[in-house]
VOPAGU-2260 file (C-alpha; in pm, 1 decimal, decimal comma):
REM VOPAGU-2260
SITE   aa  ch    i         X         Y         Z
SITE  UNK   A    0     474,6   -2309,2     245,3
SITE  UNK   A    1     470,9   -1963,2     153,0
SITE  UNK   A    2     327,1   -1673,5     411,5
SITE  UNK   A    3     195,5   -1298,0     292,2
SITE  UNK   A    4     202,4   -1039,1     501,6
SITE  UNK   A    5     -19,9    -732,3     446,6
SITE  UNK   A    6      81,5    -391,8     555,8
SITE  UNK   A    7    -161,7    -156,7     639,2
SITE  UNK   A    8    -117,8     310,1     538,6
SITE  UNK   A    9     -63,9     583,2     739,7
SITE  UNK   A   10    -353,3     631,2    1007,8
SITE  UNK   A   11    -534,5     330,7     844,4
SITE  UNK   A   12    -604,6     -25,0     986,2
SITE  UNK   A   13    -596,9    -397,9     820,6
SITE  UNK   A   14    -965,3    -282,2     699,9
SITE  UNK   A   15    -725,5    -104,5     391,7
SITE  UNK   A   16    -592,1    -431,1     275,9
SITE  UNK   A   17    -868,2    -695,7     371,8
SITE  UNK   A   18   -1055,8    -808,2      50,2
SITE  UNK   A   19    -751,7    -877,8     -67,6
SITE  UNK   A   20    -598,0   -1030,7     236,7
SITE  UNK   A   21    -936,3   -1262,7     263,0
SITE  UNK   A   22    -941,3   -1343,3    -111,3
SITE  UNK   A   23    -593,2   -1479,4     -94,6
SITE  UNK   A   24    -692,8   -1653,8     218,2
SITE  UNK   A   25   -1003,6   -1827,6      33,6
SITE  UNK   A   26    -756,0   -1932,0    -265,0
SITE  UNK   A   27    -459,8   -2053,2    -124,1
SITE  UNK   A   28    -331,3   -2273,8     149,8
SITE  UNK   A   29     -67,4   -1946,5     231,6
SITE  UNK   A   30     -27,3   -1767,5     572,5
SITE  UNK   A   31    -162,1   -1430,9     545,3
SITE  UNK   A   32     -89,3   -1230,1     789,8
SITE  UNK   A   33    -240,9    -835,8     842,4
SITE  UNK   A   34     -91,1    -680,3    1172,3
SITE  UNK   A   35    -204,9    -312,0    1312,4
SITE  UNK   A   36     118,0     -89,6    1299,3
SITE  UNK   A   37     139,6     102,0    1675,8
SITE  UNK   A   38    -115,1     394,7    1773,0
SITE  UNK   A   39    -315,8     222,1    1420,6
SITE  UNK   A   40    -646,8      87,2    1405,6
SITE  UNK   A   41   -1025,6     192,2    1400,1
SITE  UNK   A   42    -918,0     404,7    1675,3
SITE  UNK   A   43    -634,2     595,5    1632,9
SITE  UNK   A   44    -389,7     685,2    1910,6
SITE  UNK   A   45     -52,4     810,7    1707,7
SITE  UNK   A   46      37,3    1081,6    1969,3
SITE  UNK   A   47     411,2     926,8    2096,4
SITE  UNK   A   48     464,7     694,6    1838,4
SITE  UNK   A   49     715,8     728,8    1593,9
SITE  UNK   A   50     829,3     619,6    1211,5
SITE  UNK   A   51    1095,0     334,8    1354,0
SITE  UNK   A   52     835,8     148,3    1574,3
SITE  UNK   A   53     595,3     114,4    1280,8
SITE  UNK   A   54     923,4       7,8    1079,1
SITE  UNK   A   55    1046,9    -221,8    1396,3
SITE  UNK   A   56     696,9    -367,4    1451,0
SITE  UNK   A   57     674,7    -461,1    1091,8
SITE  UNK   A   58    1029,9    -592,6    1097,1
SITE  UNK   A   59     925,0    -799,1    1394,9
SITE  UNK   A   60     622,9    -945,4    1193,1
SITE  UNK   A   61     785,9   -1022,0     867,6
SITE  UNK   A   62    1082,0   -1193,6    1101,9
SITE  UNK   A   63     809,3   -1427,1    1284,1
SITE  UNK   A   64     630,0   -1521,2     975,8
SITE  UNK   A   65     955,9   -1615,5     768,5
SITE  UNK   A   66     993,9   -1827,0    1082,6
SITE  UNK   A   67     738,1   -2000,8     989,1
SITE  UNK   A   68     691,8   -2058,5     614,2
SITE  UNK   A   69     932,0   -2173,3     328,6
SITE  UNK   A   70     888,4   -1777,3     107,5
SITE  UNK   A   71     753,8   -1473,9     213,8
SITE  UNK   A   72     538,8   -1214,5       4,3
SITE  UNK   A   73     477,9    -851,4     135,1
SITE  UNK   A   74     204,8    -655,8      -7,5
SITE  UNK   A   75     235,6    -296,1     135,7
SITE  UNK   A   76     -76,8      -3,3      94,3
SITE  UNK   A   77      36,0     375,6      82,2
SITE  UNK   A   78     274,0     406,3     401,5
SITE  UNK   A   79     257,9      34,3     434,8
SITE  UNK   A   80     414,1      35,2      61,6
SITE  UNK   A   81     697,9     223,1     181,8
SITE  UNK   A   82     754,9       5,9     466,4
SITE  UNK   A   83     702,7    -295,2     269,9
SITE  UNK   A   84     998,7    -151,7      52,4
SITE  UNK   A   85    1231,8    -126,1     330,0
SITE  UNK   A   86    1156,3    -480,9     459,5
SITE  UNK   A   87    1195,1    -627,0     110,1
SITE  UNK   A   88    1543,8    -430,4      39,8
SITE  UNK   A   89    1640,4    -611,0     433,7
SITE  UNK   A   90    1556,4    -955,6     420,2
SITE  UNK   A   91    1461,1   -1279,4     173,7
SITE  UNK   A   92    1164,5   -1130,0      53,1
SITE  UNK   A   93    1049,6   -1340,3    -253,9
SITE  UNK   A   94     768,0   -1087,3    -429,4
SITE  UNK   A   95     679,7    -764,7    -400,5
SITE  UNK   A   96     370,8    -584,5    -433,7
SITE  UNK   A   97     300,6    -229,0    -401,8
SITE  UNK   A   98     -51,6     -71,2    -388,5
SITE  UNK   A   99     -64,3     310,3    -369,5
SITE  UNK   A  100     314,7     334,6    -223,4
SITE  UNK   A  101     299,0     715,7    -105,4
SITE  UNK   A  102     651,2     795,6    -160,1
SITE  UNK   A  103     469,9    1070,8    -268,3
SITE  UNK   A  104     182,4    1270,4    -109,5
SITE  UNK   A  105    -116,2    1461,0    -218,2
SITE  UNK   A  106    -231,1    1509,6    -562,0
SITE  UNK   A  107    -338,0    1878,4    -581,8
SITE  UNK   A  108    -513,4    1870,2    -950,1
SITE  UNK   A  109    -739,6    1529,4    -778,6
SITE  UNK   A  110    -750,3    1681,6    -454,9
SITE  UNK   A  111    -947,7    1976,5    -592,1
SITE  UNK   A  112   -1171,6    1745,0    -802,9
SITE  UNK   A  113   -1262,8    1548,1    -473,3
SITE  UNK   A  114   -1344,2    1895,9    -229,9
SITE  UNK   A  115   -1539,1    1982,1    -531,7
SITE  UNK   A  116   -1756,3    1660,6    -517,8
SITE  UNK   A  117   -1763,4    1711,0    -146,1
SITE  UNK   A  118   -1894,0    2045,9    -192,8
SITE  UNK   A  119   -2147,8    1977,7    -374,2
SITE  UNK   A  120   -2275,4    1710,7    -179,5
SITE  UNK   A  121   -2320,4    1966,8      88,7
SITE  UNK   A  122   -2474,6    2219,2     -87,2
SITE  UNK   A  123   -2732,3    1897,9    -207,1
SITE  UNK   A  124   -2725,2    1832,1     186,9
SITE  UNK   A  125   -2585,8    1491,5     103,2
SITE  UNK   A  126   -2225,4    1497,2     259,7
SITE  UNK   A  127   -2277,9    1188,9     465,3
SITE  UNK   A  128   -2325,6     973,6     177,3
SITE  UNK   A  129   -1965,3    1100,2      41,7
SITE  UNK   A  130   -1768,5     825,7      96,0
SITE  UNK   A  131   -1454,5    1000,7      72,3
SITE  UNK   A  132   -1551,1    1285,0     341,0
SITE  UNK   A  133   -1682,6     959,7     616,2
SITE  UNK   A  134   -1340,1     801,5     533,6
SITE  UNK   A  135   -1134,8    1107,4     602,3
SITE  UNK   A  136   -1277,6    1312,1     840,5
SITE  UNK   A  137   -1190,8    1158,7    1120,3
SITE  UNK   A  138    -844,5    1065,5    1056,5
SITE  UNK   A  139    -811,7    1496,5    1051,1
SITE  UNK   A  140    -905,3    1569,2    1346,6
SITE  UNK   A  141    -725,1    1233,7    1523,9
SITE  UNK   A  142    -421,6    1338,6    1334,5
SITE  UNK   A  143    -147,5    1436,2    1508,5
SITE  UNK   A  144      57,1    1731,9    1317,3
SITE  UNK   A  145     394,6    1503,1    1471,6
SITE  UNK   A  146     267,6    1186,3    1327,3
SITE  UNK   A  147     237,5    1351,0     956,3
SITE  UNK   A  148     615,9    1472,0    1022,0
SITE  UNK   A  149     687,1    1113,7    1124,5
SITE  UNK   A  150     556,9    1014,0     797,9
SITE  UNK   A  151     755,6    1223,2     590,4
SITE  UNK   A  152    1057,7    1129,4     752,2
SITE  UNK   A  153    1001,1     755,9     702,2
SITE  UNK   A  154     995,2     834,5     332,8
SITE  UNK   A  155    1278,6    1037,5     332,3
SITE  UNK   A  156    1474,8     694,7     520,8
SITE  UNK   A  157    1295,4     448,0     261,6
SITE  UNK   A  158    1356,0     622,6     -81,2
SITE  UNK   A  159    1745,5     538,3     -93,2
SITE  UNK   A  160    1635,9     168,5      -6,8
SITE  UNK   A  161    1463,2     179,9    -327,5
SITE  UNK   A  162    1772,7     140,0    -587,0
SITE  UNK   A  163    1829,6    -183,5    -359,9
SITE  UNK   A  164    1515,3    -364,9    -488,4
SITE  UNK   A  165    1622,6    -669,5    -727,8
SITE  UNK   A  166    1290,2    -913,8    -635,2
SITE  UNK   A  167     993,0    -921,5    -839,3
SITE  UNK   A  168     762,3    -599,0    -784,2
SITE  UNK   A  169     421,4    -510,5    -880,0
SITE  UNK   A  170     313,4    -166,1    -884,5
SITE  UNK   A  171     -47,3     -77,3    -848,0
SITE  UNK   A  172    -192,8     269,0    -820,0
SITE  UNK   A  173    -540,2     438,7    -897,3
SITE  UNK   A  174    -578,6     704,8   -1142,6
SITE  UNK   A  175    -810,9     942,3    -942,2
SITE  UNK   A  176    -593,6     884,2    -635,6
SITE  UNK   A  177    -627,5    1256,4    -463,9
SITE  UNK   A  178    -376,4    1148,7    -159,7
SITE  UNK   A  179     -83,6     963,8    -340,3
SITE  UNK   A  180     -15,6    1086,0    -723,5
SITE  UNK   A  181       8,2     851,7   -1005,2
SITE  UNK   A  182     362,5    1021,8   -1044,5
SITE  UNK   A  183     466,6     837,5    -728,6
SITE  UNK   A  184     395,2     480,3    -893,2
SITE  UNK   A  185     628,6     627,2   -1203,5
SITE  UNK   A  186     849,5     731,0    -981,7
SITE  UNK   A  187     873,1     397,2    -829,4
SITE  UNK   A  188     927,1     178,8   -1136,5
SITE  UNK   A  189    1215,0     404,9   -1262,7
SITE  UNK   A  190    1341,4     433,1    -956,0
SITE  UNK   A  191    1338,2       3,5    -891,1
SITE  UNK   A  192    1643,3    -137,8   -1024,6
SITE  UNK   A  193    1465,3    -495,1   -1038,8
SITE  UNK   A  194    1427,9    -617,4   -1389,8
SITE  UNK   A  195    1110,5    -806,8   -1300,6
SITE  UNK   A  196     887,8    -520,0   -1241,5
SITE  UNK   A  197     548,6    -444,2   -1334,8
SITE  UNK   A  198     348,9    -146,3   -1330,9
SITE  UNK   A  199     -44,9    -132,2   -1367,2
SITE  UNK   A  200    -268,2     166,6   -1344,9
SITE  UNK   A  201    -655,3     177,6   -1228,3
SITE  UNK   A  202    -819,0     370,4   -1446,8
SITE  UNK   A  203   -1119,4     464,8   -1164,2
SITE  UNK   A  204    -953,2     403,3    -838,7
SITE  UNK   A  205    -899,5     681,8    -590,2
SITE  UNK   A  206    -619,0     624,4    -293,8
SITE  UNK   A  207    -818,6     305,0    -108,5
SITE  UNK   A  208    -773,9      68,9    -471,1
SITE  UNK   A  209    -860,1    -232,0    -235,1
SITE  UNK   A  210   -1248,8     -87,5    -203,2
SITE  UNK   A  211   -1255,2      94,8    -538,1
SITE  UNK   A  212   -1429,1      65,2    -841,1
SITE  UNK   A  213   -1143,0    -152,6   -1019,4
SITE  UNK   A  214   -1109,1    -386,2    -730,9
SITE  UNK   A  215   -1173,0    -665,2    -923,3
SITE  UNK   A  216    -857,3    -614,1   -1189,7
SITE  UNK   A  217    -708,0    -547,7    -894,4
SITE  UNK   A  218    -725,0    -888,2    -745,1
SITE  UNK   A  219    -632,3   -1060,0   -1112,7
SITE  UNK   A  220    -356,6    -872,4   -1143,8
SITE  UNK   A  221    -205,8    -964,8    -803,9
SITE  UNK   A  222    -345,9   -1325,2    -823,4
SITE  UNK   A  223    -173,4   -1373,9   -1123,2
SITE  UNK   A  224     148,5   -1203,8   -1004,2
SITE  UNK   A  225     219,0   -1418,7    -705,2
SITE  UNK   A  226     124,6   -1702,8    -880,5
SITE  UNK   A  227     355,9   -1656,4   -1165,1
SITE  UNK   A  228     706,3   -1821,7   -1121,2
SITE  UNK   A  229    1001,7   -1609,1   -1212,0
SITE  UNK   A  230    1080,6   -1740,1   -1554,9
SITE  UNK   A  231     679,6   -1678,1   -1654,5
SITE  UNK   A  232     727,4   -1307,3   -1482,1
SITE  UNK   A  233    1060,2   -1249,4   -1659,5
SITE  UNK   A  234     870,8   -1344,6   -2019,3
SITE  UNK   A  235     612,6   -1125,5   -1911,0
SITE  UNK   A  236     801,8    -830,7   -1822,7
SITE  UNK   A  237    1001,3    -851,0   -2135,6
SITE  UNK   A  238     668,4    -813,0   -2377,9
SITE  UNK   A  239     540,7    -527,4   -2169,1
């Protein structure tokens, strides 16, 4: 039997990964499994909590699930990308896949572009229509300045893990991302030693690609991923 288990980003909740958690669920007979990391969730409570529980609680996880299935998949979103590296460079992880891995943060040139579009939607008094402004402004002021430094230093831990990846890994990252830049998934696939790697851009995706506008490539592309066996993925990473 093979088990998944989704990891949610920084501040975020299993919300972030669930249409693709539930489509999985709906096509196969696998155990998915979508934990909240500590002080996570639709309400956040970071203050205390640092980088090694979320790492230890998602060590935990992945531990009980391989307990309980033949082959384990992780799919990891933004900070749940970078934990989802660490895991997979730790244990029998059999695939990979990494959706908006922030190893690194902010994209200033997209960033600009979306306060822009939030401007304006102010000025048109429709700001609480903007998607991105509902989906971030609370997250700012819950936001503990010690949880963002927690953050950074679980990167800083992760990023040497990286040259220790040898497993099958997908890459997926949206273009118009404004919190994680595109050079962070380029980053990523030079930096992966694994020779089954794959690397796919969304052209109209901003950071959360599991509710954007390519959602649905999103799901074939992952679909077809974890479905392929390692022979088909080898083929297919030699013609790309």
């Amino acid at each position: 039997m093979i088990g998944c288990l989704f990891i949610h980003g920084f501040t975020g909740a299993p919300y972030e990964v669930e249409p693709l958690a539930n489509y999985i669920k709906e096509k196969t007979d696998w155990l998915v499994k979508v934990p909240t990391l500590p002080g996570h969730g639709v309400t956040l409570s970071l203050k205390g909590h640092t980088y090694n529980e979320w790492v230890t609680y998602a060590e935990q996880e992945l531990i009980a699930l391989m307990e309980e299935v033949d082959e384990v998949y992780v799919i990891g979103f933004s900070m749940g990308g970078v934990i989802a590296s660490y895991l997979a460079a730790n244990y029998q992880v059999k695939k990979l896949v990494l959706l908006s891995a922030a190893v690194y943060y902010v994209n200033p040139k997209q960033l600009v572009l979306d306060c822009k579009e939030m401007i304006k939607d102010l000025l048109n008094g429709n700001i609480n229509e903007n998607e991105l402004f509902n989906r971030y402004k609370k997250k700012m002021v819950e936001t503990p300045l010690r949880s963002t430094i927690e953050f950074q230093k679980l990167v800083k831990k992760v990023k040497p893990y990286l040259k220790k990846l040898t497993l099958p890994v997908l890459i997926i990252q949206g273009e118009c991302d404004g919190i994680v830049p595109v050079k962070s998934a380029h980053y990523l696939y030079k930096t992966i030693p694994s020779e089954e790697k794959k690397l796919k851009l969304l052209p109209f995706s901003k950071h959360h690609v599991c509710h954007g506008e390519d959602y649905e490539d999103l799901k074939e592309y992952v679909e077809k991923f974890l479905h392929e066996s390692n022979t088909d993925l080898d083929l297919l990473t030699q013609e790309s």
